[in-house]
N, C-alpha and C positions, 0 to 999 in steps of 0.2 A: 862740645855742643851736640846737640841729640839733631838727629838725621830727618830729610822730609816724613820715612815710612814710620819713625821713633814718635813721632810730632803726630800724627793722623792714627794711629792706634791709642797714644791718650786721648785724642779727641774720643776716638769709637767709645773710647773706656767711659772717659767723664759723659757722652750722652746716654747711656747704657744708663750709669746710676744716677745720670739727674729724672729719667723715668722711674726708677723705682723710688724716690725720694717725691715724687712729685705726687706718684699714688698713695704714699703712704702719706702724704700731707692731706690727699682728696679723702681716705679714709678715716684718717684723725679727726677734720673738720665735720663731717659727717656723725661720728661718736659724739663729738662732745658739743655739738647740735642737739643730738637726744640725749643726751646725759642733762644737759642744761635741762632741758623743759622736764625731765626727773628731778631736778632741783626745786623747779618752780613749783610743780606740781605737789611736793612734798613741804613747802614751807607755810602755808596757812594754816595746814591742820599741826604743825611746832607751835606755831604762832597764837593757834586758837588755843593750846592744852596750857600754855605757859601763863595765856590770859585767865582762864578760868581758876587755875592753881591759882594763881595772883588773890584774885578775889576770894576764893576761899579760904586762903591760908589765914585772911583779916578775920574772917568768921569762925575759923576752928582755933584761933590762940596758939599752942602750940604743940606741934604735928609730934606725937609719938609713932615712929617709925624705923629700924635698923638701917634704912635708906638714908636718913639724914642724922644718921648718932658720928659724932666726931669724938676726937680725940683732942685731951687739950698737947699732948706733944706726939703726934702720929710718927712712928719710927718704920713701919714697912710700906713702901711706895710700892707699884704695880704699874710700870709703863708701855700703853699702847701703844706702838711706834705705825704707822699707814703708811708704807712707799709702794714699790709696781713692782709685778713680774720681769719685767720688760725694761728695757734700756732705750734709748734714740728719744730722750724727751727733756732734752736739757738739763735744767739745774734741779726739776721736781725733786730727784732724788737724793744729789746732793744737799739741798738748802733744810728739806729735811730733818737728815741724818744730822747735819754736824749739831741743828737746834738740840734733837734729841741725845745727843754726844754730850753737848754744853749742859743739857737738864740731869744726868745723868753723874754727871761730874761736881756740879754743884750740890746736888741729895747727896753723896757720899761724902763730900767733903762737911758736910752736918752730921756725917754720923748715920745716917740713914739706910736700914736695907731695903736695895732696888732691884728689883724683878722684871727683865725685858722680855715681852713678849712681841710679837712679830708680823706684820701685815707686807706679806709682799716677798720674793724672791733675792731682791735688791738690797734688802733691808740684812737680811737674811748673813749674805755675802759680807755685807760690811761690818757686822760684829764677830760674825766668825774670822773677817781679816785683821779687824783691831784685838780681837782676843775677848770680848764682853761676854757671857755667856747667855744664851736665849733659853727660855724656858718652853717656848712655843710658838712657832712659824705658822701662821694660815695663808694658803697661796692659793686659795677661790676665790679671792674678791679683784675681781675685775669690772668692767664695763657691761657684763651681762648677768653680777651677782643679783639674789632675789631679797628679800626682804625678811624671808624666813632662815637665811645666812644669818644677818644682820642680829634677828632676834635669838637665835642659838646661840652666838658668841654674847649676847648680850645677858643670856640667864647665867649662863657658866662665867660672868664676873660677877654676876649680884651675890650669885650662889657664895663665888670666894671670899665676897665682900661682907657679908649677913655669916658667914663660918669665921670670921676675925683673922682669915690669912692673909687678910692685906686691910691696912687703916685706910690708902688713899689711892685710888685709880685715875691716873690721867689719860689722855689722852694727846698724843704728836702724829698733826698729822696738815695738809694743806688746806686753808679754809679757803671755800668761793665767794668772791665778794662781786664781781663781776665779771663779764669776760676778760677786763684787762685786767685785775689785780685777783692777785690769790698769794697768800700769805703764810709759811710754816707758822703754825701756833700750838701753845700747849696747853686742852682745854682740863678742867676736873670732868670726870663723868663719876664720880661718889667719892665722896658723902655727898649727897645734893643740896646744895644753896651754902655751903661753907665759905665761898669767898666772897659773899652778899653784903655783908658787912665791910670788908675793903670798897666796894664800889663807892663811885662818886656820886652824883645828883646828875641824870642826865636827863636834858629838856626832851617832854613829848613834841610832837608835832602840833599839838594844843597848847604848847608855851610851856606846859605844868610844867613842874619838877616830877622824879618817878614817885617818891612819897605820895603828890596831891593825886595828880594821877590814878596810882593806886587807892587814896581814900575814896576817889568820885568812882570806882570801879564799886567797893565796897560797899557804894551805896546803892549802885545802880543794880545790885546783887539783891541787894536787902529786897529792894522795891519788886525786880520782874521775876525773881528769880524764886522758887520752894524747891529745898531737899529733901530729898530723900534718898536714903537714910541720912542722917546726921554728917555734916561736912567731914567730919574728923573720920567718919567709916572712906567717904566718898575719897578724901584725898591719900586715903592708904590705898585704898584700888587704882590710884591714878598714876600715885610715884613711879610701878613698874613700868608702866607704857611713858612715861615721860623719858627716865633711863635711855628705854627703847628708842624710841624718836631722836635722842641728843645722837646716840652712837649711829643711828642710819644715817640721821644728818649727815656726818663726819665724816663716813665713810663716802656718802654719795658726793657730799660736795670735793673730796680728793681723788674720786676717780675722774669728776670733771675737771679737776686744773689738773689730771695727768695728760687728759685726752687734749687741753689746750696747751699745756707746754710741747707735748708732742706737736700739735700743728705749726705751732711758733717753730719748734726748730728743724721740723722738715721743709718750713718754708725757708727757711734761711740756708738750709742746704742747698735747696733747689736753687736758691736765687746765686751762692757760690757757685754752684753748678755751671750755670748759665755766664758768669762772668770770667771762671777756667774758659770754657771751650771758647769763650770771645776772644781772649788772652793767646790760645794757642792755635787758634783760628789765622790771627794777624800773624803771628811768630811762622806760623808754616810759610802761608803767605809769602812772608819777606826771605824766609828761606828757598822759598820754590823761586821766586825773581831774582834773588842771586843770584842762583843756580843755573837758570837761563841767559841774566845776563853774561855767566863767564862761559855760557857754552857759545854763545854770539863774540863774545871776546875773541875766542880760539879759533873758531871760523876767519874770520875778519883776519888774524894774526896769520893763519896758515895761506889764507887765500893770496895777504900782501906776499909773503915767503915763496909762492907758485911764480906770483908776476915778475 
């Protein structure tokens, strides 16, 4: 059994790191405060480009573009994988990796060549521990990445994508759905709109189906809207920047559930923290009054032995 001084040096220990756990919880919360409102701030102008493509794609028939040329059996994959520099944020980076492990395992077991590429230091570690080989690690994107990061990684995959080195570009990475749920997912970012034809019918907020929906866009196009030049120019200048948007998206929304899984498990640290030193708080305690009462025993015992 460990001694009163043994007992009050873990204490000193465990408040030492429940302060440093508790700052790094007040800075996490803080990050992905402003990482969020970079989410928010970023998602109308997705939301507006994806509307207007909508309606124009009814008006130009159908899009001649390298952006959306598929393959009917695409044999080379190109995978984005998104984790952190940085470690102390739970399962962010585990939950991940194993998705991306699982995608990676299923493509080859089809036959498929798969090309990892790498967001993150973490990521980085874990294929070079299972043995995968990475073709390219980027370790700028953090919580203070720019936008023009974003768009540099973004030309140098169209570029690979438009050169025929790769049929299909995904991307794995954590999607933000709100502050409580954030989800490993594996999105396509090109060919663009390939798995449109898998989708279900999902109701607008108008009732519609996405069909009607989309016809009442088409129409409402017809009526307020004049191009120029011609839809079919307008939606080839747009594909890039659309690209663009999906992968900043992806990227901005997984540094904010890094900066939130980080606060989750610096809070749970802290709150361990707090429930050791209670645990060894009482333990000393009871060891410090036994300790007294047998120094009061021996007193007592030697005083009766004097009389």
């Amino acid at each position: 059994m460990a001694g009163t001084k043994e007992i009050k040096k873990r204490i000193s220990s465990v408040k030492n790191i429940k302060k440093i756990t508790h700052t790094m919880e007040m800075v996490a919360a803080a990050k992905s405060q402003r990482m969020m409102k970079r989410v928010q701030g970023a998602r109308p102008y997705g939301e507006k480009m994806e509307e207007i493509l909508a309606g124009l794609e009814h008006l130009a028939g159908t899009v001649d573009s390298p952006l959306v040329e598929r393959k009917e059996n695409p044999k080379k994959y190109l995978l984005v994988v998104v984790t952190a520099n940085r470690g102390l944020c739970g399962g962010y980076n585990s939950n991940v990796l194993k998705l991306a492990r699982f995608r990676i395992l299923e493509l080859q077991k089809q036959g498929k060549e798969v090309e990892v590429q790498v967001i993150g230091k973490k990521g980085a570690s874990y294929f070079r521990f299972i043995k995968v080989p990475v073709a390219h690690v980027y370790t700028d994107i953090d919580d203070t990445f720019k936008l023009d990061q974003s768009q540099q990684l973004g030309r140098y995959l169209m570029e690979r994508f438009i050169k025929e080195e790769t049929d299909v570009i995904e991307v794995i990475s954590t999607v933000y759905y709100n502050s409580a749920t954030q989800l490993p997912e594996v999105k396509q970012m090109l060919p663009i709109g390939q798995e449109s034809s898998t989708e279900k019918p999902t109701l607008h907020p108008s009732g519609k189906t996405k069909e009607e929906s989309a016809e009442g866009k088409e129409e409402g196009y017809r009526q307020n809207m004049i191009f120029q030049p011609d839809p079919e120019t307008i939606i080839e200048k747009l594909l890039p920047h659309l690209v663009q948007t999906v992968l900043y998206r992806s990227l901005l929304e997984a540094v904010t559930a890094e900066q939130i899984y980080r606060r989750v498990a610096m809070k749970a640290a802290n709150d361990a923290a707090g429930d050791m030193t209670k645990s060894l708080t009482q333990q000393y305690n009871r060891k410090r009054q036994a300790s007294i009462t047998q120094e009061l025993a021996e007193i007592v015992s030697g005083a009766d032995a004097l009389s």
